[in-house]
N, C-alpha and C positions, 0 to 999 in steps of 0.2 A: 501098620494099619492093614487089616486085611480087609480084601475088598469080597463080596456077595456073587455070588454064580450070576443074580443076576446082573448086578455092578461089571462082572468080569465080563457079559455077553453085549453090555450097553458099547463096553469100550472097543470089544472087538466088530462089534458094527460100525462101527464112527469108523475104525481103522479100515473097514472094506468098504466103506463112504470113500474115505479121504482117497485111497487107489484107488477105487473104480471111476471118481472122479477127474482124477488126473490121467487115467488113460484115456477117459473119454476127452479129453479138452486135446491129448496129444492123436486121437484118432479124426478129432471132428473136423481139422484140418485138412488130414488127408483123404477126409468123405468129400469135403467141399473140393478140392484139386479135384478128386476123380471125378464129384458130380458137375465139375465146369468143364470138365474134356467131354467128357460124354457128353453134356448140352451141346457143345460147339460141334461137336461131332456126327450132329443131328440138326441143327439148326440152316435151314433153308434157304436165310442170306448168306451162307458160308460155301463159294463154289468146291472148297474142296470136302465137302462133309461126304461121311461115307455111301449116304444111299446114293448120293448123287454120282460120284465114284464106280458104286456096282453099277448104278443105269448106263450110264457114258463106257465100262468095259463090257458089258452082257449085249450093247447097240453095235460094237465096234469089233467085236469078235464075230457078231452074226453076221453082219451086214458089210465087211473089209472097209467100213467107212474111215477116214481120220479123224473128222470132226464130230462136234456134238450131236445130239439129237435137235435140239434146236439152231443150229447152225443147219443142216442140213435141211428141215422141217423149212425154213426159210429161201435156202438156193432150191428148194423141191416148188415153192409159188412166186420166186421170180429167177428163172431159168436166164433169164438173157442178162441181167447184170454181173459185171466182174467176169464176163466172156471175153469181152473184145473192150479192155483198157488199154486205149492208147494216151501218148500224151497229146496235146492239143498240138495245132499247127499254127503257130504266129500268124498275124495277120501284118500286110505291111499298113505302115502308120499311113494317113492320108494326108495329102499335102498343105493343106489347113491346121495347122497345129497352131496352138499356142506354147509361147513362149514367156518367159517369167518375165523379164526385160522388157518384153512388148508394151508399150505405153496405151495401148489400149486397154490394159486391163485394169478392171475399176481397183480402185487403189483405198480401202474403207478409211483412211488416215488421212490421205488429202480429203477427202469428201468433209471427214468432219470439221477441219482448220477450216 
């Protein structure tokens, strides 16, 4: 059976269907990876995403800072806390304590009997 120039050109479309199809289905995978790194990569609740990265090196090179930008924006409008943390100083107990045993203490179990 022979087949028509045009017959021969129908099949060799089909045939550059059928691959360009299955490249695409093995490429669209690797679009979708790379186009979820780059989203995450950019994405704003992501503290290590890249702009945030340049901002936090370009603040910390200029300025010898350690900390963020917003770390710093904050010790810059309250200067006096995390100065002077000490630990707290006990207090002595007063000599009115209660005690578990103490029979004055309302007891909700006899009350209800």
């Amino acid at each position: 059976m022979k087949l028509t120039i045009e017959e021969d050109l129908i099949l060799v479309g089909i045939g550059i269907a059928i691959v360009t199809a299955w490249y695409m289905k093995q490429g669209a995978s690797k679009i979708v990876d790379t186009a979820s790194a780059a989203v995450s990569a950019v994405n704003p609740m992501n503290p290590d995403n890249v702009i945030n990265q340049g901002a936090t090196s370009v603040y910390q090179n200029t300025t010898g800072s350690t900390g963020s930008i917003g770390s710093d924006i904050y010790d810059w409008f309250h200067p006096s806390e995390g100065k002077s943390l000490t630990a707290p100083t006990p207090t002595k107990p007063s000599g009115d304590m209660v005690h578990i045993d103490d029979p004055k203490i309302f007891d909700p179990i006899q009350y209800l009997q």
